[in-house]
N, C-alpha and C positions, 0 to 999 in steps of 0.2 A: 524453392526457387531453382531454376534453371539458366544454364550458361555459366561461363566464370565472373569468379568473384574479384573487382578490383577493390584497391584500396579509397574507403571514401574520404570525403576532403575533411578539416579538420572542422567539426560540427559551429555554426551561426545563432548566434543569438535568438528563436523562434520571436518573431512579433506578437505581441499583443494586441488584443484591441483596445478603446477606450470604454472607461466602466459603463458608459451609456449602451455598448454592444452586446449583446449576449456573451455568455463566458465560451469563451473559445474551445472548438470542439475537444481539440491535440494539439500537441507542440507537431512540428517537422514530422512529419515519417520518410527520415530519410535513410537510406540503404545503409549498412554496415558489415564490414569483414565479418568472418562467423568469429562468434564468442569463444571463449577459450573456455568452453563447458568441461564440467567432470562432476563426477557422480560422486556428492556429497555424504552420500551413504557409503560410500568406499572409504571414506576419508576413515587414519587412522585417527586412535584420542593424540599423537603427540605430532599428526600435520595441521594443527590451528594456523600457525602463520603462513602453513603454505595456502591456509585458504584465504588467508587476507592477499598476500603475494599475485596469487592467480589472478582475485578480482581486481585487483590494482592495477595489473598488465593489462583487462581489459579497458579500465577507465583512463589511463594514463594519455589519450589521444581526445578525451571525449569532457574534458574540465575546463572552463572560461571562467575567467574573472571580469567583475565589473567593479563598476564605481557601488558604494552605498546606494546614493541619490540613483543612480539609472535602477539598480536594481528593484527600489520602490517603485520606483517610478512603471516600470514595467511589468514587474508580475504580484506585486500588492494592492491588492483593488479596494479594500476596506475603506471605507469612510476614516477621516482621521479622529484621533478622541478631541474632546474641548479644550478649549487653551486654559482650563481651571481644573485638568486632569493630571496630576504630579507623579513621577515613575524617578523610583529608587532602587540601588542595589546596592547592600550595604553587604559587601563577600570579604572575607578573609582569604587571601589568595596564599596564605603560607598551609592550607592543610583544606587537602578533599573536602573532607567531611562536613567542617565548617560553610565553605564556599558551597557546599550542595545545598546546606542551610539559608543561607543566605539568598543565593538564587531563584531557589524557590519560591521563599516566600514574597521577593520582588517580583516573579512573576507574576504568582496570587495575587496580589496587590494590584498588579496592570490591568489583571482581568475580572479584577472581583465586580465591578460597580459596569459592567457591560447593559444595557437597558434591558435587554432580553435575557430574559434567565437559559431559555431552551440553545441561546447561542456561546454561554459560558462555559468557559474552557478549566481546568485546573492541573496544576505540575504536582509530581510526583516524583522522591528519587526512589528508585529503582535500581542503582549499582548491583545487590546482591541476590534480587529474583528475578528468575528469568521465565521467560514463558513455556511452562510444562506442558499445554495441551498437545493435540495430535499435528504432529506437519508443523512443528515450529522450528524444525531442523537439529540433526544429531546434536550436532556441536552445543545447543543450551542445555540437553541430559548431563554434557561434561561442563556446562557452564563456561561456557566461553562467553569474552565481555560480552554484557547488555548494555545500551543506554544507560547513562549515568542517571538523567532525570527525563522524565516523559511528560508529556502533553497531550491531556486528556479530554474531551467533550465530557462536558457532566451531565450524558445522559444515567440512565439506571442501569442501562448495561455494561456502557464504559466502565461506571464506577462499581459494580459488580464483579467485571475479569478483573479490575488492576488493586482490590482490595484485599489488603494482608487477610490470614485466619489469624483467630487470636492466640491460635498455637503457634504460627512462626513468629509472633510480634513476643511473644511468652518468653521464645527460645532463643530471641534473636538477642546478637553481643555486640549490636550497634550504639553506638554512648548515644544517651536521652530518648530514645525511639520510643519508649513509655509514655513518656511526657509531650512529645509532638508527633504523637500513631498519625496524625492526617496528614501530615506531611509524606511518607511512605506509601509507598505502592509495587504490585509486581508492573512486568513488561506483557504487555497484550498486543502482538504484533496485529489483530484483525481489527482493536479500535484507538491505537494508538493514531494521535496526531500529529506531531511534531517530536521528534527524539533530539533531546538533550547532548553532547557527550562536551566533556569538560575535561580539562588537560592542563597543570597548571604549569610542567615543564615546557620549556619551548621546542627543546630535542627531542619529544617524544610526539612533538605535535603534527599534523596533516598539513597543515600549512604554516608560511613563516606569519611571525609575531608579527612582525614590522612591515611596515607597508613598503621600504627600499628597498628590502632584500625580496632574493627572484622565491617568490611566491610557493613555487611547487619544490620543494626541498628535494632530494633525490637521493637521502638517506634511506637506512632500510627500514629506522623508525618511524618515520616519514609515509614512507611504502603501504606498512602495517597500518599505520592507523587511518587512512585513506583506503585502504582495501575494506578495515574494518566498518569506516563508512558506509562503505555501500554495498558492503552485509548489509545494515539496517536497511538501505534504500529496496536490497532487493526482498528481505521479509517481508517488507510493508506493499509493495508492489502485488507478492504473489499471493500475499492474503487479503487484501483489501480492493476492491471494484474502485481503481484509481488510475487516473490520465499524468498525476504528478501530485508531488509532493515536496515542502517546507522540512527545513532542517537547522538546529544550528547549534554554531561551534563553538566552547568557549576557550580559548588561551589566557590567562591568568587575567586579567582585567579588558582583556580586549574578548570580539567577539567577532565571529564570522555568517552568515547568513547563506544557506543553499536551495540552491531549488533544484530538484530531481525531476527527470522525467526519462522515455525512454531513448532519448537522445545519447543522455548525460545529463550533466551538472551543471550548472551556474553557481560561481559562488563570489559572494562581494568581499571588497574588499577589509580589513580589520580596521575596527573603530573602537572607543573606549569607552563602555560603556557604564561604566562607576561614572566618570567625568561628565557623559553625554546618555544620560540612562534613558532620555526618551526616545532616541532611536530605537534600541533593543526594548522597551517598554511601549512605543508606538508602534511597534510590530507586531507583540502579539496581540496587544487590542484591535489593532485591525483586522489581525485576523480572525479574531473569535466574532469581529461582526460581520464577516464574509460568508454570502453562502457557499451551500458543500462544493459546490462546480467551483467555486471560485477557491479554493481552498484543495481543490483538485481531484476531489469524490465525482465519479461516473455521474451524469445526470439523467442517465435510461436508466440507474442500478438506485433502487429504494431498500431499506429494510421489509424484510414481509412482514406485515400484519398477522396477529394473535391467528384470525380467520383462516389465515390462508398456510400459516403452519398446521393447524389442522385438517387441513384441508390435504396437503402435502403426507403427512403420516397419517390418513387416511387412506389413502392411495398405496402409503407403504406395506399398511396393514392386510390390503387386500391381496396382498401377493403371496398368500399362503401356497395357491396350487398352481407358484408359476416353478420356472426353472430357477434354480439355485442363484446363478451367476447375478441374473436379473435382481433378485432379491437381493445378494449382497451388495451390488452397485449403487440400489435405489437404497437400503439402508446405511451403506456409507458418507451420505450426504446428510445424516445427521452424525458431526464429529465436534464432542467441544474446542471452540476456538474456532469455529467455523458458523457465525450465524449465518440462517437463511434468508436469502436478497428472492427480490423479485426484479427481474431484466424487463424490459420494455423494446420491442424488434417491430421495425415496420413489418406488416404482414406480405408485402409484396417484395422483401429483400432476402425469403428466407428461398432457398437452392433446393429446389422439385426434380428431384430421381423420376428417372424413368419408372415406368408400372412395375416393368420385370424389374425393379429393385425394391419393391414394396418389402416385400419378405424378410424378415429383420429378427434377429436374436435380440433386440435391444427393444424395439419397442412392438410386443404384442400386444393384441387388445387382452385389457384386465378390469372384468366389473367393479367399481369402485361406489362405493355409498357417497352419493352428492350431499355434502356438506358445505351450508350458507350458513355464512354468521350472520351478524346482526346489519353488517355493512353491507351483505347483499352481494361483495363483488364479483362471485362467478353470472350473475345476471348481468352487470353493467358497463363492462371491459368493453374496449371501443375496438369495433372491428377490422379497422385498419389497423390494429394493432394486434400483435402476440406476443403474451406474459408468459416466462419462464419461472420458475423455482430453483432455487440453484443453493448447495451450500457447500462443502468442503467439495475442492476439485479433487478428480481423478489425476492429474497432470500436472505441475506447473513448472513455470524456467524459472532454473535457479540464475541466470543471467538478469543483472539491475537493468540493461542496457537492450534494444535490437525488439525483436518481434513478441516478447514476452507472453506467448502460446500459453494458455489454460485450457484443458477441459474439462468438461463437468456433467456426469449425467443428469438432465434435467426434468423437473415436470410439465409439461405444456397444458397451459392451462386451458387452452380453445379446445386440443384434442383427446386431453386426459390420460393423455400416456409419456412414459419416459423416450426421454429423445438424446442424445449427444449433440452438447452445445462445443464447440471448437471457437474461441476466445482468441485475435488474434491481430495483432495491431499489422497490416498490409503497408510493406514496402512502396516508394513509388519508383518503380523501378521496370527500363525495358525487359527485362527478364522472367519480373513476375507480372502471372497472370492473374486475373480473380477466380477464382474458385469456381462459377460456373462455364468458365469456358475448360476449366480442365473437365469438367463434368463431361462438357458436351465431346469435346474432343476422347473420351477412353468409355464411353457409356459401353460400347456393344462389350470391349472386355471386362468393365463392371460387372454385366448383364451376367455373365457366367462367373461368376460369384458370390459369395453368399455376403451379401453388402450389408450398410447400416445406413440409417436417413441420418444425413448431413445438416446440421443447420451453421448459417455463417451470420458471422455481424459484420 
């Protein structure tokens, strides 16, 4: 963006539509101060808090509370369960461990009997594995907190990343973990759905217990575990093809509700839900029978098909007698902890370089062996459309908050070559321009350069 930056106002409730409307594209994109970024890879092992601290200074202008009831009311679209659906939480609020027990299996409970099997959800605690793949961020090699307990789609994959081996379940010095292995899980920030964190102190909590006292505490424990919030908000952001995201909080028998997006937060107000267990029990069944848009999954971003990963690392394959650089780009997009999505782009919104920009270190033609599976789909794609390949980005913001910029080498599947996707949620703002008028306005000094094909969303 160009021009200076003022201070924006302090962020509005984004409206919903009603469930008969299509699920809303975005919350707000509304302009914001620049983020208070740093390179997470700098970070030493003993500044953990300052990286909760940092993220906190960024959130501390960008958090609203609501009523319970309004916050249902607004960003919960789910059908309600039947008035012959009972939700329990039978927690031990004097010891973690217990209360993670407990929790759990009240959750499982809320979700088990969902009518749809493909839209059932299942919780997992997680406290003590964290997510080891590639780009899950420094700080879980030193195990800085995860999610206490997660919330999982039971698909094959989900339940594939967040499954103990029977060596750490062997090894582990968790009391009874033998006796209730299903209960357990690791954290998979790329299919994780909902993160858990539970707090049974009040002073150590993100928010107050009590509904009279002023809400946003301005301790430094306070700080931290609000910073470390949204750590989780911004893993799940930067590895998952997401407009917004479900969270929630527990303080010893009460319970907090959030919704992320890249505005900030919403978060309702605390309610008791031992007392009142259908509220936190009617929420997750709602949401497990919510679709993915509604639940806040990209709705142009699908998983790819068996076909078209093949399809994908066939293409990789073929790049034996290219350059180097090329080859490790397009092979870095297979990284565990990164599955491959297929994007969906109108064909008429993608940003056309001049001729003199053809010429590209990123995508030369590479003969590739045409590979159709049984679905046929490189014959059937609709040509007002273009489908991308995409999986572990090259880029991304470690910012929860503001334009949340990804990029990804991709595979274009009309032209069969690797392309740079740039990912990027647009300001609305006098200042910023869209992308093809910077095009059109700098082409001739492009032109004498050695460019790359742009594509925008």
């Amino acid at each position: 963006m160009s021009g200076p930056h003022t201070e924006a106002p302090r962020p509005q409730i984004p409206p919903l539509p009603a469930a008969s409307k299509p699920p809303h594209p975005s919350t707000s994109h509304r302009a914001k101060p620049c983020s208070r970024e740093y390179s997470a890879h700098k970070m030493k092992e003993n500044k953990r808090d300052n990286t909760r601290i940092q993220v906190n200074l960024e959130m501390q202008s960008l958090l609203v509370e609501l009523t319970v009831d309004k916050f249902l009311e607004e960003f919960v679209d789910g059908t309600h369960p039947p008035d012959t659906k009972k939700f329990q939480f039978v927690v031990d609020t004097g010891s973690k461990k217990t209360s993670y027990l407990g929790l759990c299996k009240g959750f499982n409970e809320a979700m088990a009997k969902v009518k749809h099997k493909e839209k059932r959800h299942a919780a997992r605690i997680t406290c003590r594995w964290p997510d080891l793949t590639t780009d899950a961020g420094p700080e879980e090699k030193r195990n800085i907190k995860q999610p206490d307990i997660c919330i999982y789609p039971s698909t094959p994959e989900a339940i594939a990343a967040c499954t103990l081996s029977d060596d750490t379940i062997s090894t582990s010095t968790y009391p009874n973990m033998k006796r209730t292995r299903g209960l357990f899980g690791r954290v998979s920030w790329s299919m994780l759905s909902i993160p858990v964190e539970v707090t049974l102190d009040p002073t150590m909590a993100p928010f107050s217990y009590a509904d009279k006292k002023e809400w946003l505490p301005d301790n430094e424990n306070a700080q931290n575990a609000r910073g470390q919030l949204a750590y989780y908000a911004r893993q799940i952001l930067a590895r998952q093809h997401r407009q917004f995201l479900f969270m929630i909080v527990i303080i010893k028998d009460h319970a907090r509700l959030l919704r992320w997006d890249r505005v900030g937060a919403v978060v309702s107000k605390p309610f008791d839900y031992v007392k009142s267990p259908e509220t936190l029990g009617g929420f997750v069944w709602r949401y497990s029978v919510m679709t993915p848009a509604q639940r806040g999954l990209d709705p142009t971003v699908t998983p790819a098909t068996k076909d078209e990963v093949i399809l994908l690392k066939a293409y990789a394959n073929a790049l034996h007698g290219s350059k180097t650089h090329l080859k490790t780009a397009v092979n870095n997009i297979f990284s565990d902890g990164w599955p491959i999505h297929k994007i969906e782009l109108d064909a008429d919104g993608f940003v056309h370089m001049d001729n003199a920009l053809t010429t590209t270190t990123i995508t030369e033609d590479v003969p590739v062996e045409q590979v159709i599976g049984k679905e046929g789909h490189a014959e059937k794609q609709d040509r007002s459309k273009r489908y991308l390949l995409v999986g572990r980005a090259m880029n991304t913001s470690i910012s929860p908050t503001g334009r949340g910029t990804k990029c990804f080498v991709a595979y274009d599947m009309t032209t069969k070559k690797a392309v740079m996707l740039k990912d990027t949620w647009r300001p609305v703002s006098s200042n910023a321009h869209p992308e093809e008028m910077w095009v059109a306005s700098t082409r001739k000094k492009l032109a004498r350069m050695s460019g790359r094909r742009s594509l925008a969303r």
